[in-house]
Structures are given as structure tokens and as C-alpha cells.
mmCIF file as Biopython writes it, N, C-alpha, C and O atoms, coordinates in Angstrom:
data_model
#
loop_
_atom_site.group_PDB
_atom_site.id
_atom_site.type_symbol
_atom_site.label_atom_id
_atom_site.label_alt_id
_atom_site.label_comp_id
_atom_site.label_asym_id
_atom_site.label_entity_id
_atom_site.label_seq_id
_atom_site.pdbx_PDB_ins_code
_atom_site.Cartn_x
_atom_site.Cartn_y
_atom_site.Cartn_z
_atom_site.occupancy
_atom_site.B_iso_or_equiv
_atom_site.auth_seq_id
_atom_site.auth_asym_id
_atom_site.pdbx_PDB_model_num
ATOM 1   N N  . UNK A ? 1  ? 103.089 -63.633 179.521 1.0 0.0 1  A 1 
ATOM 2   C CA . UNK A ? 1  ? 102.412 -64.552 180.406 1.0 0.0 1  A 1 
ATOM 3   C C  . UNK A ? 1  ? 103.009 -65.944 180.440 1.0 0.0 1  A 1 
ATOM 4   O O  . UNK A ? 1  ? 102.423 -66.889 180.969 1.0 0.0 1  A 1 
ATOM 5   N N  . UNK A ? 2  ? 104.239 -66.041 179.835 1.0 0.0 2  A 1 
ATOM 6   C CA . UNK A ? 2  ? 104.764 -67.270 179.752 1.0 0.0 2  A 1 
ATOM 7   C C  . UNK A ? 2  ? 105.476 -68.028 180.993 1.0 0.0 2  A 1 
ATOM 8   O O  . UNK A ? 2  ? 106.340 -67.422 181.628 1.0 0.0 2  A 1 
ATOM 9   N N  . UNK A ? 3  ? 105.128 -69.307 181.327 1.0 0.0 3  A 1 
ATOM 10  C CA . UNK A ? 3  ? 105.464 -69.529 182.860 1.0 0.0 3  A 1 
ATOM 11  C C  . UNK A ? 3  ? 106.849 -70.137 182.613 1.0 0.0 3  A 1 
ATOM 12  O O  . UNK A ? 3  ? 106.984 -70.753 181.556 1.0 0.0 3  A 1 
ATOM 13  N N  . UNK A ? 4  ? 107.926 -70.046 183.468 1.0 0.0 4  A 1 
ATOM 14  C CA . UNK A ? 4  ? 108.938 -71.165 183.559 1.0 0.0 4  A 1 
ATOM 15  C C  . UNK A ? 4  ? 109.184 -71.263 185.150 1.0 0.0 4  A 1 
ATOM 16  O O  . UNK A ? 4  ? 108.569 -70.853 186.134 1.0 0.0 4  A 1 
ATOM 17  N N  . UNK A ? 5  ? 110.784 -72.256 184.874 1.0 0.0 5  A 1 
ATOM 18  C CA . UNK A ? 5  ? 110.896 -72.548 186.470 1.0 0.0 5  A 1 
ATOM 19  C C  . UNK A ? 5  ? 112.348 -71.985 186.169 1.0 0.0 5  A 1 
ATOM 20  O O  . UNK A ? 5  ? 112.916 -72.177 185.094 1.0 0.0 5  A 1 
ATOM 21  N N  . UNK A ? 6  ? 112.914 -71.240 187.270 1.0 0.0 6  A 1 
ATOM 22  C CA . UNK A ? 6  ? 114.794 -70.784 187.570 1.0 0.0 6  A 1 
ATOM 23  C C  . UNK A ? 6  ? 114.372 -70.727 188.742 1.0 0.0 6  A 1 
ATOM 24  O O  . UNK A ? 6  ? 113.316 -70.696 189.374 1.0 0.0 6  A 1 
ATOM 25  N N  . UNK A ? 7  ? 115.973 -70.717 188.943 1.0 0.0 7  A 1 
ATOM 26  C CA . UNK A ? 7  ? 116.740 -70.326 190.466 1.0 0.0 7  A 1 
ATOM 27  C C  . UNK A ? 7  ? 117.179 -69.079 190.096 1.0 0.0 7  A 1 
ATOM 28  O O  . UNK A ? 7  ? 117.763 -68.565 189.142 1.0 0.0 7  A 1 
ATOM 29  N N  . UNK A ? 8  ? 116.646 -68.709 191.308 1.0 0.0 8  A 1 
ATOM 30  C CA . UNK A ? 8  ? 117.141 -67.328 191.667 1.0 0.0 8  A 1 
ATOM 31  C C  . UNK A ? 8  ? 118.349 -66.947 192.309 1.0 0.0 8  A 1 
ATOM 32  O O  . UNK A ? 8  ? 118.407 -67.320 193.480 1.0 0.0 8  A 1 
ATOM 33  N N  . UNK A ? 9  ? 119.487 -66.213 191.823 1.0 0.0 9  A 1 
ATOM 34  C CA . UNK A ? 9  ? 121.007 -66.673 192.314 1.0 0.0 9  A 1 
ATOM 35  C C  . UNK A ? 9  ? 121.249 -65.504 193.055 1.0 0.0 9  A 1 
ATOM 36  O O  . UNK A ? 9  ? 121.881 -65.708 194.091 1.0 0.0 9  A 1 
ATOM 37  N N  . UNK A ? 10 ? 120.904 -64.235 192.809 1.0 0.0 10 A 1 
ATOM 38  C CA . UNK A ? 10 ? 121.532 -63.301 193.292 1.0 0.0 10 A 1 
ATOM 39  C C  . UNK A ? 10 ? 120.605 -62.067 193.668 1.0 0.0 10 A 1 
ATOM 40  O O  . UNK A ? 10 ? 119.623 -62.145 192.931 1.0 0.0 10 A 1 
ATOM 41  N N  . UNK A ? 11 ? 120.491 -60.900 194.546 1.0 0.0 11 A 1 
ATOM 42  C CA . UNK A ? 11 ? 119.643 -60.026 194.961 1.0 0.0 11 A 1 
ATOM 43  C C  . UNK A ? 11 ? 119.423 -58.955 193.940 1.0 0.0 11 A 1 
ATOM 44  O O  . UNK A ? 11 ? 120.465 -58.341 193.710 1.0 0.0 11 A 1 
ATOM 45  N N  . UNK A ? 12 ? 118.589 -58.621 193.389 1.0 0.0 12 A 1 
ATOM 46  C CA . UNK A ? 12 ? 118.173 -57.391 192.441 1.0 0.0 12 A 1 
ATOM 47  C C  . UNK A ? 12 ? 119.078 -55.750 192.865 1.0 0.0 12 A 1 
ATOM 48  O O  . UNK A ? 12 ? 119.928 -55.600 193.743 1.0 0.0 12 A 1 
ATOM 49  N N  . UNK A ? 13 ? 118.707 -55.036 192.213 1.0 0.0 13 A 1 
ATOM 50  C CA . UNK A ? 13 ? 119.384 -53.648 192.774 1.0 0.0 13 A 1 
ATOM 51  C C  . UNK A ? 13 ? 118.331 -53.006 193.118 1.0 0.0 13 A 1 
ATOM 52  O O  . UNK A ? 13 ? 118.578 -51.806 193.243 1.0 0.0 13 A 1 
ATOM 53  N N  . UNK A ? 14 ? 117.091 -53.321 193.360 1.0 0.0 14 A 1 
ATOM 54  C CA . UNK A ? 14 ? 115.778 -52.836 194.116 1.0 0.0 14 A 1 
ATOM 55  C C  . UNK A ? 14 ? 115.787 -53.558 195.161 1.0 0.0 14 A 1 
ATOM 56  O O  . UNK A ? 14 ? 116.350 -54.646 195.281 1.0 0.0 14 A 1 
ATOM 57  N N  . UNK A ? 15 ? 115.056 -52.884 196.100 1.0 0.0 15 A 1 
ATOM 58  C CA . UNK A ? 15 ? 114.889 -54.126 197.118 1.0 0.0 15 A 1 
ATOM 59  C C  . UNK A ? 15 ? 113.432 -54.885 196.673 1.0 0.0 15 A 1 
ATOM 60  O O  . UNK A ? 15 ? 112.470 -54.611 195.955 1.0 0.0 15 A 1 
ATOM 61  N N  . UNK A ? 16 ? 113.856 -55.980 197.520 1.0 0.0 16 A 1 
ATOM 62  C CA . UNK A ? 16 ? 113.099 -57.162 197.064 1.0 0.0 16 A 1 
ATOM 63  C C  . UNK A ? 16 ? 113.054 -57.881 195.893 1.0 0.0 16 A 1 
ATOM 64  O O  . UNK A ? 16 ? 112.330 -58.875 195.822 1.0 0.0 16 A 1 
ATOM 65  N N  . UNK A ? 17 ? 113.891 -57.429 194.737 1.0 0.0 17 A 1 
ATOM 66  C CA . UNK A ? 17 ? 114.207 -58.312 193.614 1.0 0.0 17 A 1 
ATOM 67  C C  . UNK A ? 17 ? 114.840 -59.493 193.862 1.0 0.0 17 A 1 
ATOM 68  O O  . UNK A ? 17 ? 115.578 -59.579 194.843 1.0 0.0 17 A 1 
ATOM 69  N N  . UNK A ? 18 ? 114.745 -60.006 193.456 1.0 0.0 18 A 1 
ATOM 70  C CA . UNK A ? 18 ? 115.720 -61.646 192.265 1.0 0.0 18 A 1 
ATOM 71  C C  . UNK A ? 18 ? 116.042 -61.540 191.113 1.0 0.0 18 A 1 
ATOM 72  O O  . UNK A ? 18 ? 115.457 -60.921 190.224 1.0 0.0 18 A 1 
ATOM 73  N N  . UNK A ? 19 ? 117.288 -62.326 191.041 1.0 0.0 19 A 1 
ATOM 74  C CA . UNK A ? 19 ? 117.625 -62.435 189.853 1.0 0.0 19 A 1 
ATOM 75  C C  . UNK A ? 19 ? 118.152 -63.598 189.392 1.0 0.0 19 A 1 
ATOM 76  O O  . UNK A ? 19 ? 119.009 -64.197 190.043 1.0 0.0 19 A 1 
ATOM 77  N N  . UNK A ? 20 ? 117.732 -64.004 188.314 1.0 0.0 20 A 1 
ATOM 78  C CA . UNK A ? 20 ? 117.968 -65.314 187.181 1.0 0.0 20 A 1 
ATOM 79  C C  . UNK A ? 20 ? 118.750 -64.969 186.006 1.0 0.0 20 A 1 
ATOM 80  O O  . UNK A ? 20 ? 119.090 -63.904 185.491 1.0 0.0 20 A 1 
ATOM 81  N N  . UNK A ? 21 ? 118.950 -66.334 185.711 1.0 0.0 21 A 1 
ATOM 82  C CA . UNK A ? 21 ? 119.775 -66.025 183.941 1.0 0.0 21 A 1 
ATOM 83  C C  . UNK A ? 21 ? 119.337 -67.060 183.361 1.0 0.0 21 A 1 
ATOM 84  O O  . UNK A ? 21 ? 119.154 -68.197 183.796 1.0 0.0 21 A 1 
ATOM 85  N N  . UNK A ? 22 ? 119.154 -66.561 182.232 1.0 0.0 22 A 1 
ATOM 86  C CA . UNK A ? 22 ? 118.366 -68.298 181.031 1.0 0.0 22 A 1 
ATOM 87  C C  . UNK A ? 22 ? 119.767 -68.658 181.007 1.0 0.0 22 A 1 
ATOM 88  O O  . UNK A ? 22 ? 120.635 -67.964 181.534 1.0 0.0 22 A 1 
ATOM 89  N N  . UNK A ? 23 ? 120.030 -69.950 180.278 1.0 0.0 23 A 1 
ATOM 90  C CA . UNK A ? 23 ? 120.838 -70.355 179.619 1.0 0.0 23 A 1 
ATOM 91  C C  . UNK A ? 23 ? 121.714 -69.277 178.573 1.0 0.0 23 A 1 
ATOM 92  O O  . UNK A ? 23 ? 122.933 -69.108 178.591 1.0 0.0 23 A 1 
ATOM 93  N N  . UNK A ? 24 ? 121.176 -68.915 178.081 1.0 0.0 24 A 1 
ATOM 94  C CA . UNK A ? 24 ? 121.792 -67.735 176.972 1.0 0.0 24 A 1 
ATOM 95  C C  . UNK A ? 24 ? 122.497 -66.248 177.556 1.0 0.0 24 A 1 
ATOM 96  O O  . UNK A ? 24 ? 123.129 -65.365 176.975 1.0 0.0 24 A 1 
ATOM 97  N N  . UNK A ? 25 ? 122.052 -66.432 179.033 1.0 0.0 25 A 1 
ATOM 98  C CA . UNK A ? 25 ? 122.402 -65.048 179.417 1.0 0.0 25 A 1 
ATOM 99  C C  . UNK A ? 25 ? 121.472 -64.077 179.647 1.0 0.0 25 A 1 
ATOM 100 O O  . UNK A ? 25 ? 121.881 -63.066 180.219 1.0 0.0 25 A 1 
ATOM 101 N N  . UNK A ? 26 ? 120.512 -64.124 179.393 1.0 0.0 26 A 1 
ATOM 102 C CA . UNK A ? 26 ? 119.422 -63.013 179.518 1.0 0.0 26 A 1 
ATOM 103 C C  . UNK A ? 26 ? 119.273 -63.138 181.132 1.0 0.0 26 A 1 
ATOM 104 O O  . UNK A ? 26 ? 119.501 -64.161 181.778 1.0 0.0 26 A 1 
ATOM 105 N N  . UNK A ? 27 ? 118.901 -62.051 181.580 1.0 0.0 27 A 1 
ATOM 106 C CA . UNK A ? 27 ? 118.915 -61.832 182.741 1.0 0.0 27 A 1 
ATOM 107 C C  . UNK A ? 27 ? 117.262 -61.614 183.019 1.0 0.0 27 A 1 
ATOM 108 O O  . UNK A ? 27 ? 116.451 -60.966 182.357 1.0 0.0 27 A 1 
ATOM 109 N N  . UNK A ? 28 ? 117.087 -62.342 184.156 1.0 0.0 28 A 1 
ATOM 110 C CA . UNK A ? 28 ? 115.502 -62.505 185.049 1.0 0.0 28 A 1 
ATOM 111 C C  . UNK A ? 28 ? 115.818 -61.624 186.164 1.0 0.0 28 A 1 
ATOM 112 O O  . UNK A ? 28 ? 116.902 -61.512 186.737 1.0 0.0 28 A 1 
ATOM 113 N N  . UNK A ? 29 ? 114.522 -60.900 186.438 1.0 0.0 29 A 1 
ATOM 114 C CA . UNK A ? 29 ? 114.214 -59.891 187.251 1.0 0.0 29 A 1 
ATOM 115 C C  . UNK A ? 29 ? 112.655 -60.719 188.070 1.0 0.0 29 A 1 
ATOM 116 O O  . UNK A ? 29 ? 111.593 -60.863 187.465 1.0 0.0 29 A 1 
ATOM 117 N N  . UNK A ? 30 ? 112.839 -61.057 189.187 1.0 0.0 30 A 1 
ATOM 118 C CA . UNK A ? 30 ? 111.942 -61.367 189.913 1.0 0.0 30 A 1 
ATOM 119 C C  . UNK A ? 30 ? 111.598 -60.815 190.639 1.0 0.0 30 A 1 
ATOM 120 O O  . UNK A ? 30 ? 112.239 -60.599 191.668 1.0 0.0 30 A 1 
ATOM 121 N N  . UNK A ? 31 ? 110.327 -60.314 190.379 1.0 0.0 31 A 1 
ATOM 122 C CA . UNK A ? 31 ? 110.059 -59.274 191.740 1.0 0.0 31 A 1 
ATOM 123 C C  . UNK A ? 31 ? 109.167 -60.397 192.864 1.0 0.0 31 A 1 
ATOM 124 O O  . UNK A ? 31 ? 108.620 -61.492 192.988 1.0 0.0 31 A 1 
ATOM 125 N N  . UNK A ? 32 ? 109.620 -58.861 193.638 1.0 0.0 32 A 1 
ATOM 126 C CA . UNK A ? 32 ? 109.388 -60.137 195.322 1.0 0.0 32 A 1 
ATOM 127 C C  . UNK A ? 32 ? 110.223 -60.736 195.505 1.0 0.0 32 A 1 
ATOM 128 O O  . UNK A ? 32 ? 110.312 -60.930 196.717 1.0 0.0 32 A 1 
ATOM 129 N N  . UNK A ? 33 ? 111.191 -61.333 194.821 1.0 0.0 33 A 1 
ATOM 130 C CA . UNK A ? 33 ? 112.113 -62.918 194.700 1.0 0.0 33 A 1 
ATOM 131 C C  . UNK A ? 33 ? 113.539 -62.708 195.419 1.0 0.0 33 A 1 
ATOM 132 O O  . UNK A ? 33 ? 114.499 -63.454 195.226 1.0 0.0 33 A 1 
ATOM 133 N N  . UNK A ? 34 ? 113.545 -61.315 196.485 1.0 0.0 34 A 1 
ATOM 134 C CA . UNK A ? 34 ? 114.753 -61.280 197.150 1.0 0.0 34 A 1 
ATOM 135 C C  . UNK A ? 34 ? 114.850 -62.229 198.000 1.0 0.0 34 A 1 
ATOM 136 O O  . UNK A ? 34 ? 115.941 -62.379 198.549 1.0 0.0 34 A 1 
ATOM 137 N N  . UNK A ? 35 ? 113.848 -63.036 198.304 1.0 0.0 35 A 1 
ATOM 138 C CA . UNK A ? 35 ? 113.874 -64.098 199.990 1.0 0.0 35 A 1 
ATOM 139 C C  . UNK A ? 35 ? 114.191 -64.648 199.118 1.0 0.0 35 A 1 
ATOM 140 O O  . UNK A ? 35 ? 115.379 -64.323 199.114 1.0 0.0 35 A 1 
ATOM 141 N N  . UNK A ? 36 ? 114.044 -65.438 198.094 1.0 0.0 36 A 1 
ATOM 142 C CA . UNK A ? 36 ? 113.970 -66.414 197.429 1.0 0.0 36 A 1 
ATOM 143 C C  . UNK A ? 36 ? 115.080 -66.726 196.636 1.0 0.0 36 A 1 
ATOM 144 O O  . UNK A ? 36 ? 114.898 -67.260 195.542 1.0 0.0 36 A 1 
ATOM 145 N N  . UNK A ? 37 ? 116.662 -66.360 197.205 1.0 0.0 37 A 1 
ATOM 146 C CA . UNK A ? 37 ? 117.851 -66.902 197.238 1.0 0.0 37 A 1 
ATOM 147 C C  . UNK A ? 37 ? 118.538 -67.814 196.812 1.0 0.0 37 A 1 
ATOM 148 O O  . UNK A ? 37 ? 119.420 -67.951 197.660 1.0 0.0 37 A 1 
ATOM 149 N N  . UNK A ? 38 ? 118.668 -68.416 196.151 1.0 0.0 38 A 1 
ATOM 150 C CA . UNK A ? 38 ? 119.040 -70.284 196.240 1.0 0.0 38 A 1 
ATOM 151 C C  . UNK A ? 38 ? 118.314 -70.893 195.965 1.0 0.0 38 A 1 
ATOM 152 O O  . UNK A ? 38 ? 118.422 -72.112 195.837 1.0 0.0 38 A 1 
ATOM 153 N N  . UNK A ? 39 ? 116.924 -69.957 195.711 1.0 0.0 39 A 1 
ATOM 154 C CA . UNK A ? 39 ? 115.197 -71.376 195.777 1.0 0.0 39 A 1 
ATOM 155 C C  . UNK A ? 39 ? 114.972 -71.685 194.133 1.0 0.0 39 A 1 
ATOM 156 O O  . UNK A ? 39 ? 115.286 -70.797 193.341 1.0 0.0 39 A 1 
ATOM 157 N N  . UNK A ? 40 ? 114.556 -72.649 193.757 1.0 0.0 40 A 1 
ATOM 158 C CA . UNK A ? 40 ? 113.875 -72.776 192.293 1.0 0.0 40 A 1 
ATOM 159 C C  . UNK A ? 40 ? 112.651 -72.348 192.422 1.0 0.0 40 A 1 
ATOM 160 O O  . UNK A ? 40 ? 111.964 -72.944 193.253 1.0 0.0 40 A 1 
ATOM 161 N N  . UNK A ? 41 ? 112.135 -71.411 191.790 1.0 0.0 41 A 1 
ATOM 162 C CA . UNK A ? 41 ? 110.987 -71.338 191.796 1.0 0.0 41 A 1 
ATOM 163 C C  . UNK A ? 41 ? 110.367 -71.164 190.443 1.0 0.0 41 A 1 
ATOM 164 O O  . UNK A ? 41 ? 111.073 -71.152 189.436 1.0 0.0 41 A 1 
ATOM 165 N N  . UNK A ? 42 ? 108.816 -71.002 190.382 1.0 0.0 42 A 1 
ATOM 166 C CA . UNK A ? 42 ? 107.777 -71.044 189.023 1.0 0.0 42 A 1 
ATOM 167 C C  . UNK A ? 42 ? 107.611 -69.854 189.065 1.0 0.0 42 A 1 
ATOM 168 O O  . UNK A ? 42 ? 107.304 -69.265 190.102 1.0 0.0 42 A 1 
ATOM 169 N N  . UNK A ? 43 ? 107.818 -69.188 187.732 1.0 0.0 43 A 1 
ATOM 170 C CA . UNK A ? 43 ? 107.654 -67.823 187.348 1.0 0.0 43 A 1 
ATOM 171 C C  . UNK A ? 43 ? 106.585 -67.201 186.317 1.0 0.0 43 A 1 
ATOM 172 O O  . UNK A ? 43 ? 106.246 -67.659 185.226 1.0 0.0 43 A 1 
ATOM 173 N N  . UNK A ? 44 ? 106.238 -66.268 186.834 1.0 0.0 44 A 1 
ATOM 174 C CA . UNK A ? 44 ? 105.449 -65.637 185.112 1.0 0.0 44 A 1 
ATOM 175 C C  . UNK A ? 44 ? 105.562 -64.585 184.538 1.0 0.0 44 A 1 
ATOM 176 O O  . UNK A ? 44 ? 105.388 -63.490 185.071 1.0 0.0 44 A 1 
ATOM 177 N N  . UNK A ? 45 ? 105.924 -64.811 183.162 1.0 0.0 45 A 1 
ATOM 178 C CA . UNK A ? 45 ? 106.724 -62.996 182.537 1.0 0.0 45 A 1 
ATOM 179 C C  . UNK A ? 45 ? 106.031 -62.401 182.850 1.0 0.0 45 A 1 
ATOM 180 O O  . UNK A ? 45 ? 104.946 -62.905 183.142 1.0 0.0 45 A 1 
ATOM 181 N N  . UNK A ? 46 ? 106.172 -61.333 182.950 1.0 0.0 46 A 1 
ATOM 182 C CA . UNK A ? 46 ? 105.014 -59.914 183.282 1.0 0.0 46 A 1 
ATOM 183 C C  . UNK A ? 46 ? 105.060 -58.662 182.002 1.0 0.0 46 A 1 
ATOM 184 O O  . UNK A ? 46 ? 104.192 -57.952 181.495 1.0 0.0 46 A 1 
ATOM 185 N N  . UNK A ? 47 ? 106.734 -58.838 181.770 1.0 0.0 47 A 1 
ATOM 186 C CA . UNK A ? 47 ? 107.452 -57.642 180.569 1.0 0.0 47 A 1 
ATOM 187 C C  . UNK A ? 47 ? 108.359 -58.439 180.345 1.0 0.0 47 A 1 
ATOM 188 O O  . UNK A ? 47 ? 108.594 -59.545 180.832 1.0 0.0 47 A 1 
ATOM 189 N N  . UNK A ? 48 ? 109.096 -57.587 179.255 1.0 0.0 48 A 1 
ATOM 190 C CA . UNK A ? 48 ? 110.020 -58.014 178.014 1.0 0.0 48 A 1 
ATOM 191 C C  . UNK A ? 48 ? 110.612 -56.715 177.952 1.0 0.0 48 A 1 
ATOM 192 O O  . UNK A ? 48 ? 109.734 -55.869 177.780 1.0 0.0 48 A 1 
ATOM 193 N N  . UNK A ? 49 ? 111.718 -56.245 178.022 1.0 0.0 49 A 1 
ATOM 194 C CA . UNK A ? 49 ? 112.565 -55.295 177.615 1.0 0.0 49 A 1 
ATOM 195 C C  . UNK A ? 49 ? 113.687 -56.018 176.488 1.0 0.0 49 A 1 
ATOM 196 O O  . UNK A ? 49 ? 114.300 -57.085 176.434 1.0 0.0 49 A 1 
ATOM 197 N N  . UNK A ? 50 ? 113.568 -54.745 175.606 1.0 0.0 50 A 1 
ATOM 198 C CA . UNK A ? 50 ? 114.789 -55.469 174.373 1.0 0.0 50 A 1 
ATOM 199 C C  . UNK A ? 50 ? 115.996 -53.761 174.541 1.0 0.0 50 A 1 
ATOM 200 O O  . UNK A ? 50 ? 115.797 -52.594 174.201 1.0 0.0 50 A 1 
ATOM 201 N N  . UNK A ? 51 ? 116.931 -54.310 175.075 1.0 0.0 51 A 1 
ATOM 202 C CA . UNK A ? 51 ? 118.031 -53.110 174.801 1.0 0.0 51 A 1 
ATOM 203 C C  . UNK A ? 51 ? 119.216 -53.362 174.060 1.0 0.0 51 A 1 
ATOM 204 O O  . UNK A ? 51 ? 119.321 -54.511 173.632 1.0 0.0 51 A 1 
ATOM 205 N N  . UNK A ? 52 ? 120.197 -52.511 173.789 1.0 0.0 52 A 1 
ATOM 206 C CA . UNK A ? 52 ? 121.413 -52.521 173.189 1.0 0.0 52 A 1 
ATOM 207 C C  . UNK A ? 52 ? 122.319 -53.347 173.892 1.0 0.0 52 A 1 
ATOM 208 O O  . UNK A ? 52 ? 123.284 -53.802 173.278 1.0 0.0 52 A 1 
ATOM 209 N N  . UNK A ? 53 ? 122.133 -53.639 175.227 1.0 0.0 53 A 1 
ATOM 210 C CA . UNK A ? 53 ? 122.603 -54.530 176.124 1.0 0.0 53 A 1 
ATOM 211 C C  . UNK A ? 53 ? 121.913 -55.885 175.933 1.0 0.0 53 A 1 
ATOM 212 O O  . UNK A ? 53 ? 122.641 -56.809 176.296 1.0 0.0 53 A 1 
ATOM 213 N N  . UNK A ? 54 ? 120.605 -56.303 175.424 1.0 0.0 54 A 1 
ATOM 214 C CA . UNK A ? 54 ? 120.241 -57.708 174.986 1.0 0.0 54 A 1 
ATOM 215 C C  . UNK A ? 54 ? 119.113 -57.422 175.548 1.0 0.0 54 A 1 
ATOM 216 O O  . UNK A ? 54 ? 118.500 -56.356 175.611 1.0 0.0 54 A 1 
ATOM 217 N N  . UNK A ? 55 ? 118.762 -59.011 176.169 1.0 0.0 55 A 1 
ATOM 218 C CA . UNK A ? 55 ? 117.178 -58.872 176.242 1.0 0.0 55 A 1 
ATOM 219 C C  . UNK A ? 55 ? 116.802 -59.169 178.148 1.0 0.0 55 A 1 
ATOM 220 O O  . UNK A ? 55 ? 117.403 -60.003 178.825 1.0 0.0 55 A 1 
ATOM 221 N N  . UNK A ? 56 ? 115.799 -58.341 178.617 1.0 0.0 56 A 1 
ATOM 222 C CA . UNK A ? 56 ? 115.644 -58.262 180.113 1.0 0.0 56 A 1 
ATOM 223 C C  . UNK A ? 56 ? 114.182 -58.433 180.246 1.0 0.0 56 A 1 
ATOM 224 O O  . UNK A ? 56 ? 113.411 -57.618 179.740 1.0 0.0 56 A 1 
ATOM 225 N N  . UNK A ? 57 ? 113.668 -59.731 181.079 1.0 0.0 57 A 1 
ATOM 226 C CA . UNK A ? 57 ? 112.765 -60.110 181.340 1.0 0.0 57 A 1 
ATOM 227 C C  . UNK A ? 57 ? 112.176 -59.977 182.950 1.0 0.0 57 A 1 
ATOM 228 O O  . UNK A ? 57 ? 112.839 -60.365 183.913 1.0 0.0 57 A 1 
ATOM 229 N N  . UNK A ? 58 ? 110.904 -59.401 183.060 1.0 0.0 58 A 1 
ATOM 230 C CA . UNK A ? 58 ? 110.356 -59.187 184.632 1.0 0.0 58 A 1 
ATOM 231 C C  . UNK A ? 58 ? 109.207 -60.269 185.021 1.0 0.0 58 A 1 
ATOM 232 O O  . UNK A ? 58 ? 108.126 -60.499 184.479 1.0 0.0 58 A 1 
ATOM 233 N N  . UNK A ? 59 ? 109.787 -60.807 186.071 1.0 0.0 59 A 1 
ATOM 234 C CA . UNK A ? 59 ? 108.637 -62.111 186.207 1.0 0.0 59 A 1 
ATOM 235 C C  . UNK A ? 59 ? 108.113 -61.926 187.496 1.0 0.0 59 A 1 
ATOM 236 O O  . UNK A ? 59 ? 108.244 -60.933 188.210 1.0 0.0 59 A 1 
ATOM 237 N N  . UNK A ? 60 ? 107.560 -62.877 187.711 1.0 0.0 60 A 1 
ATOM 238 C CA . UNK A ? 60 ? 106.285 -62.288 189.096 1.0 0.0 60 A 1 
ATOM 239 C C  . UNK A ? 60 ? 106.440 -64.254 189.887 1.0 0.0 60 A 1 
ATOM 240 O O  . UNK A ? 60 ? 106.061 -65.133 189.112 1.0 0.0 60 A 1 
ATOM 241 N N  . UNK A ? 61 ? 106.789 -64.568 190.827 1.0 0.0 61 A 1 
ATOM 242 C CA . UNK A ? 61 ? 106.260 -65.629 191.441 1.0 0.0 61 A 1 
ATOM 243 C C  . UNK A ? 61 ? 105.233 -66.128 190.855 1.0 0.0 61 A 1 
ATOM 244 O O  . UNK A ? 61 ? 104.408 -65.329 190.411 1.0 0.0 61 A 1 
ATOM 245 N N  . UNK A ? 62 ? 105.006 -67.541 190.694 1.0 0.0 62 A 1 
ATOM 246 C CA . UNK A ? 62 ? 103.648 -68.056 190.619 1.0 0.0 62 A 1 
ATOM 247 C C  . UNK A ? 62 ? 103.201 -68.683 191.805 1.0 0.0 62 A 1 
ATOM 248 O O  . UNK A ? 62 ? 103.617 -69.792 192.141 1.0 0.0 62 A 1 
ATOM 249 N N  . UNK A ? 63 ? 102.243 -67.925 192.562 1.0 0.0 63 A 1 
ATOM 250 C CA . UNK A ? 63 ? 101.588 -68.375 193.616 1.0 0.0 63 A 1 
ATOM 251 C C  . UNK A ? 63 ? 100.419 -68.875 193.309 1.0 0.0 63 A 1 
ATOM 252 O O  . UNK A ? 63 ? 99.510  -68.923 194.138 1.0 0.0 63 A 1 
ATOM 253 N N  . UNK A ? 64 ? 100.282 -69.369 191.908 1.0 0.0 64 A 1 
ATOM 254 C CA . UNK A ? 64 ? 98.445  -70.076 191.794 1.0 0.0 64 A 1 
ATOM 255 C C  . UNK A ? 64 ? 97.845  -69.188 191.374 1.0 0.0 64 A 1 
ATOM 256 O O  . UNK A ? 64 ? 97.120  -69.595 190.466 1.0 0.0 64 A 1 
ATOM 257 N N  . UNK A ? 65 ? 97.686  -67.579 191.633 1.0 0.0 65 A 1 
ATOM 258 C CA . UNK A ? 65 ? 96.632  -66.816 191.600 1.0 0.0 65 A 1 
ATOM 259 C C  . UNK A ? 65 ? 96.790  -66.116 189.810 1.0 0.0 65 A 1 
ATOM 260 O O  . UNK A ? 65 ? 97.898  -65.800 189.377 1.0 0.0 65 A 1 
ATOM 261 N N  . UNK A ? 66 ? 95.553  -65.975 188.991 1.0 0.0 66 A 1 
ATOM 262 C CA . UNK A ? 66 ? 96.119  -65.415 187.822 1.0 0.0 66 A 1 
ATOM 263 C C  . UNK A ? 66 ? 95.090  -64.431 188.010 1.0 0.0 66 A 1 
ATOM 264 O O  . UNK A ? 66 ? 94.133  -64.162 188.737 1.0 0.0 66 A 1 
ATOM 265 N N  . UNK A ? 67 ? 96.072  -63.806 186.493 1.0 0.0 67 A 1 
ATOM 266 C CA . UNK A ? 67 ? 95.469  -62.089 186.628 1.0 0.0 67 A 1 
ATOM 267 C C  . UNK A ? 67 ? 96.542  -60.969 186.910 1.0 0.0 67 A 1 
ATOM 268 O O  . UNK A ? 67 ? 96.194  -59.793 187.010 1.0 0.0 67 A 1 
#
């Protein structure tokens, strides 16, 4: 449930994803966040994946609404 703010740089391999990178490299999965191109936006984790490949985070827009 942890909120931050990224830019979203590049299109997911689903449609309608986004995708981010922390500083470290971990890669952000924004769902919905394919329009959202170039935009900074406010995010909220949703999941946490830990693989042999590192660590993969799924975030959700913050549009205000919780839950």
C-alpha cells in the first residue's frame, strides 16, 4: 500500500501497462499506466514479486479513491 511518485517511460507487454524503474533498477508495472507515457504520476503498490531476476513491483494509479 505504499504510495510514491515515477514517470512512466515505456509501454508494459500487456496492454495497458506502464512501466517505471526505481533508482536501483527494479522495475514498476503500472497498470492502466499505458496512456500515461512521459507523465509523472502518484502510485500505489498493489504486489511485490521477489525473483531470481530481482525485485518486481505492481502499482495502481492514485486517483484519490482507496480500497
Amino acid at each position: 500500500g505504499e504510495m510514491m511518485t515515477l514517470k512512466v517511460v515505456q509501454k508494459g507487454k500487456e496492454p495497458g501497462q506502464g512501466l517505471a524503474y526505481l533508482p536501483d533498477g527494479t522495475m514498476i508495472v503500472v497498470e492502466d499506466g499505458g496512456e500515461l507515457l512521459g507523465r509523472e504520476v502518484t502510485v500505489k503498490v498493489v504486489r511485490l514479486l521477489q525473483s531470481s531476476a530481482g525485485k518486481m513491483i505492481f502499482a495502481r494509479q492514485n486517483n484519490g479513491q482507496t480500497g
